[in-house]
N, CA, C and O of each residue as an XYZ file, in Angstrom:
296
protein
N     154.138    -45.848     79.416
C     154.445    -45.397     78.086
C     155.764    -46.015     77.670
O     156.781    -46.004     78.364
N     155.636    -46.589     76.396
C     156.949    -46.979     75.795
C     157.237    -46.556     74.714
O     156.635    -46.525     73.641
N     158.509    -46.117     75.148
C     159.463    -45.069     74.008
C     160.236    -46.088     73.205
O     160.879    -46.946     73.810
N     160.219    -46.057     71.961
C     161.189    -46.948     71.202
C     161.733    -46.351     69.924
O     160.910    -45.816     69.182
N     162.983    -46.368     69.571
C     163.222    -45.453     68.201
C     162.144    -45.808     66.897
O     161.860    -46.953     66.543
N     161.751    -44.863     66.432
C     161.323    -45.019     64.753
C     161.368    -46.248     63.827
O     162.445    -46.835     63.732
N     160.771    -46.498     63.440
C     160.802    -47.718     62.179
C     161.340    -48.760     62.961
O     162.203    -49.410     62.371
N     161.112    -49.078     63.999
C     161.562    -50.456     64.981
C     160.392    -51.221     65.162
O     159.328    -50.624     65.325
N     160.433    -52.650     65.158
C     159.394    -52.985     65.961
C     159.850    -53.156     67.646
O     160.983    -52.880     68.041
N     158.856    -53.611     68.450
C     158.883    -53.643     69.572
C     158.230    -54.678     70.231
O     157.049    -54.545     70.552
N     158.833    -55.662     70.464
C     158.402    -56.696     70.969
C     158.767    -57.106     72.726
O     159.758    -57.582     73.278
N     157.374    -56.630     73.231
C     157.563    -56.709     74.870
C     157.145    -58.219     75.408
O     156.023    -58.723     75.460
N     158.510    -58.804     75.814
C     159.057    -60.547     75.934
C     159.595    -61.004     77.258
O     159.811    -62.159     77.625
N     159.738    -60.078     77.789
C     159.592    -60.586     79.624
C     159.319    -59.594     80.742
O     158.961    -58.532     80.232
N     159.354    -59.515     82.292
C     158.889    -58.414     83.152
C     157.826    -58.132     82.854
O     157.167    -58.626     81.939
N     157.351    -56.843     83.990
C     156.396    -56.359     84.020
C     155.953    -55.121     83.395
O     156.741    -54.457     82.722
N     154.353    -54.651     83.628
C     154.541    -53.288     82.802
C     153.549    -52.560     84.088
O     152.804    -53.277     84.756
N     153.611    -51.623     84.239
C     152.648    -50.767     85.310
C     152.715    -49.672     84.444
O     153.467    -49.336     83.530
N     151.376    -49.049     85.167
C     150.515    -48.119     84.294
C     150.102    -47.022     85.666
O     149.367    -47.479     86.541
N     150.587    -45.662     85.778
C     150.657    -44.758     87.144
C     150.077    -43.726     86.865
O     150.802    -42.929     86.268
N     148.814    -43.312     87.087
C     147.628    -42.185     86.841
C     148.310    -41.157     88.267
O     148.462    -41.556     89.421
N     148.540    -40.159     87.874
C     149.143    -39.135     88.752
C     147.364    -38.190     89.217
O     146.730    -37.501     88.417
N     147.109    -38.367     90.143
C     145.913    -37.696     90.274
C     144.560    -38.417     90.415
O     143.570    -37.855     90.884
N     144.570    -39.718     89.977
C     143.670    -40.553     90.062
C     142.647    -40.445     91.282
O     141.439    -40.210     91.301
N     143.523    -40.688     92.238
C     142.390    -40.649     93.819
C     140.929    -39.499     93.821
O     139.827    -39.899     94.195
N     141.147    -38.176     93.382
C     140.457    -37.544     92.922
C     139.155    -38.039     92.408
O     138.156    -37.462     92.839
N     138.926    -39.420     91.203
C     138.226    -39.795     90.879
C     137.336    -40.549     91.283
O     136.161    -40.573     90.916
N     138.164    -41.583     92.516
C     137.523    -42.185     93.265
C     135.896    -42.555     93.958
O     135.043    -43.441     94.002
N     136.265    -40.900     94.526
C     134.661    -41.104     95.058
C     133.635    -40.676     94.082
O     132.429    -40.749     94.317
N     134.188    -40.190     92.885
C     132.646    -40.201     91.547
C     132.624    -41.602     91.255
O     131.457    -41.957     91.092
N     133.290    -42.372     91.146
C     133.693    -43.617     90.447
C     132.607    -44.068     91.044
O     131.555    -44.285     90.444
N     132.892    -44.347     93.007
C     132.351    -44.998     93.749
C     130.913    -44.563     93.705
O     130.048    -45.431     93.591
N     130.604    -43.382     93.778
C     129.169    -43.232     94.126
C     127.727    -43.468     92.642
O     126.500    -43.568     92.615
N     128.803    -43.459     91.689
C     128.312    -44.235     90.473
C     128.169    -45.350     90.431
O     127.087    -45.888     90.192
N     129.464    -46.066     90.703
C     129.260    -47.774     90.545
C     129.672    -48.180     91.735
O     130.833    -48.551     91.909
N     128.830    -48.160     92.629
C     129.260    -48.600     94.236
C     128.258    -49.424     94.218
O     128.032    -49.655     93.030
N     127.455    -50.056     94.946
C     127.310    -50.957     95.834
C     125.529    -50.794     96.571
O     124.792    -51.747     96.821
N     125.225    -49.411     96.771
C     124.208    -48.863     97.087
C     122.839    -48.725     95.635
O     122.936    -48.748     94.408
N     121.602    -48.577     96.643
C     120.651    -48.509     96.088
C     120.502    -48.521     94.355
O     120.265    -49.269     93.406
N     120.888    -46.859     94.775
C     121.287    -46.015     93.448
C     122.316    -46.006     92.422
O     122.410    -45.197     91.499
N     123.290    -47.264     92.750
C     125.004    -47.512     92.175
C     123.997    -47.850     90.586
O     122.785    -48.064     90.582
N     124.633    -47.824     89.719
C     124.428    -47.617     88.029
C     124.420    -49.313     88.226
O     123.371    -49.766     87.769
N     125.040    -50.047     88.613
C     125.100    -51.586     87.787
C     123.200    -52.272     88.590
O     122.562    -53.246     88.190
N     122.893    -51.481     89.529
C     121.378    -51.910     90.060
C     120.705    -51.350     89.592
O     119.653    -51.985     89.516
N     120.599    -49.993     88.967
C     119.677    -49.558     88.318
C     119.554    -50.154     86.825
O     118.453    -50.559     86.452
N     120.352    -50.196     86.210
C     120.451    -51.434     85.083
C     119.841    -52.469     85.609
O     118.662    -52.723     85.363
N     120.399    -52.996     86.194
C     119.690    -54.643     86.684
C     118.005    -54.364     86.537
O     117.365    -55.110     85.797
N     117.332    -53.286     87.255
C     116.561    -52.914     87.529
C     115.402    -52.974     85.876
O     114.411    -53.582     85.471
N     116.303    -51.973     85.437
C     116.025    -52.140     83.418
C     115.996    -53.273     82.859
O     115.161    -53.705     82.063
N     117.004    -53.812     83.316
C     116.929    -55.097     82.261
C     115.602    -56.367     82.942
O     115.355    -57.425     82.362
N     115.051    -56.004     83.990
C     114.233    -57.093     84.771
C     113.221    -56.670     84.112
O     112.180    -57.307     84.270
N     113.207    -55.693     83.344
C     111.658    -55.214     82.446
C     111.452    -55.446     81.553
O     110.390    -55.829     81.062
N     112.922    -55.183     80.888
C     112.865    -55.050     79.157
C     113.141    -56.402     78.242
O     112.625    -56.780     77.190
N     114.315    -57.052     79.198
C     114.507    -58.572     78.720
C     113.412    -59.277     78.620
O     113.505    -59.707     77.471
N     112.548    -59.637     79.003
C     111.170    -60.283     79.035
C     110.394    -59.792     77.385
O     110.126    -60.330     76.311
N     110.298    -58.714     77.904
C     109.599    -57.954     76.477
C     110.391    -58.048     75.489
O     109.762    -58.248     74.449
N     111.684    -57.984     75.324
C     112.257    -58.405     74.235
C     112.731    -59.706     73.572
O     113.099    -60.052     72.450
N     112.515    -60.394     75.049
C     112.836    -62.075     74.200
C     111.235    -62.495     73.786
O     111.125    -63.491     73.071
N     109.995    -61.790     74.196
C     108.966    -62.520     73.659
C     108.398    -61.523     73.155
O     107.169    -61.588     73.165
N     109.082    -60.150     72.488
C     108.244    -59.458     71.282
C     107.221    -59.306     71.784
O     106.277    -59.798     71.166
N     106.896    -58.575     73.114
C     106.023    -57.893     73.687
C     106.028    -56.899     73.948
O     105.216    -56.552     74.806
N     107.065    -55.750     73.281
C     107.608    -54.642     73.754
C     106.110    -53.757     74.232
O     105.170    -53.619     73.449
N     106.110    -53.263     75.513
C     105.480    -52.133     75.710
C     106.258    -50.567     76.353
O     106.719    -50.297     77.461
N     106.195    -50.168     75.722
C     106.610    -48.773     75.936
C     106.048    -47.961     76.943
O     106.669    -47.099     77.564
N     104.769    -48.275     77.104
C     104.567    -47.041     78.309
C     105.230    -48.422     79.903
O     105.797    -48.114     80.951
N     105.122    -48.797     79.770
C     105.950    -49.962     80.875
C     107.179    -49.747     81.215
O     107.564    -49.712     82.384
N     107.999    -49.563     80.068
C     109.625    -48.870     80.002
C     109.741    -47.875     80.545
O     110.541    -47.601     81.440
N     108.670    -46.985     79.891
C     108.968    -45.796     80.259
C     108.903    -45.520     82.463
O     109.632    -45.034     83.328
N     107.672    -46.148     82.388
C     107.424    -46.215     83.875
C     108.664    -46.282     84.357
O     109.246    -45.382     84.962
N     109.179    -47.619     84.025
C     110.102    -48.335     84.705
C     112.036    -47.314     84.891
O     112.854    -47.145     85.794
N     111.864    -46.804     82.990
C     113.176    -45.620     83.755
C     112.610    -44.581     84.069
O     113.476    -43.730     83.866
N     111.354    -43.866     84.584
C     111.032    -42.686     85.503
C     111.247    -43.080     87.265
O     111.603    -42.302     88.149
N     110.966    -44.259     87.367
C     111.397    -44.770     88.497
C     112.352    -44.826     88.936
O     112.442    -44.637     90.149
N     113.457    -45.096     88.197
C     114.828    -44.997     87.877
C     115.440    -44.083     88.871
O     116.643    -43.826     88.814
C-alpha cells in the first residue's frame, strides 16, 4: 500500500515494491486442490471441455446433448 498526500501525483521511479498477505498460507491447500496438478485439478477438467466443445464450435456443429454428457462426466 502506498500512502501519498492528497492532490499529489505519484510517480513510482526506482526499487522495489512487495505485496505481504498476512494469513495467506491458509489458502493454500484450497488453491492447490483446485488448481493442482491431479485428475480432478480445474485447468484438466477444462482441458477436458474444451476437447469437446472447440470442435463443435469451430465447425458449427454444436450438439448439446454431447456437452451435456461431457460436463456430467466432469
Amino acid at each position: 500500500m502506498c500512502i501519498h498526500p492528497p492532490n499529489t501525483a505519484f510517480r513510482y521511479t526506482k526499487g522495489r515494491s512487495s505485496v505481504y498477505f498476512k494469513g495467506a498460507e491458509r489458502w493454500i491447500g484450497r488453491f492447490e486442490s483446485v488448481w493442482g496438478h491431479g485428475t480432478d485439478a480445474a485447468p484438466r477438467l477444462l482441458q477436458r471441455y474444451e476437447a469437446t466443445a472447440r470442435p463443435m464450435l469451430d465447425g458449427d456443429t454444436w450438439d448439446t446433448d454431447r456437452v451435456r454428457e461431457t460436463v456430467d462426466a466432469l
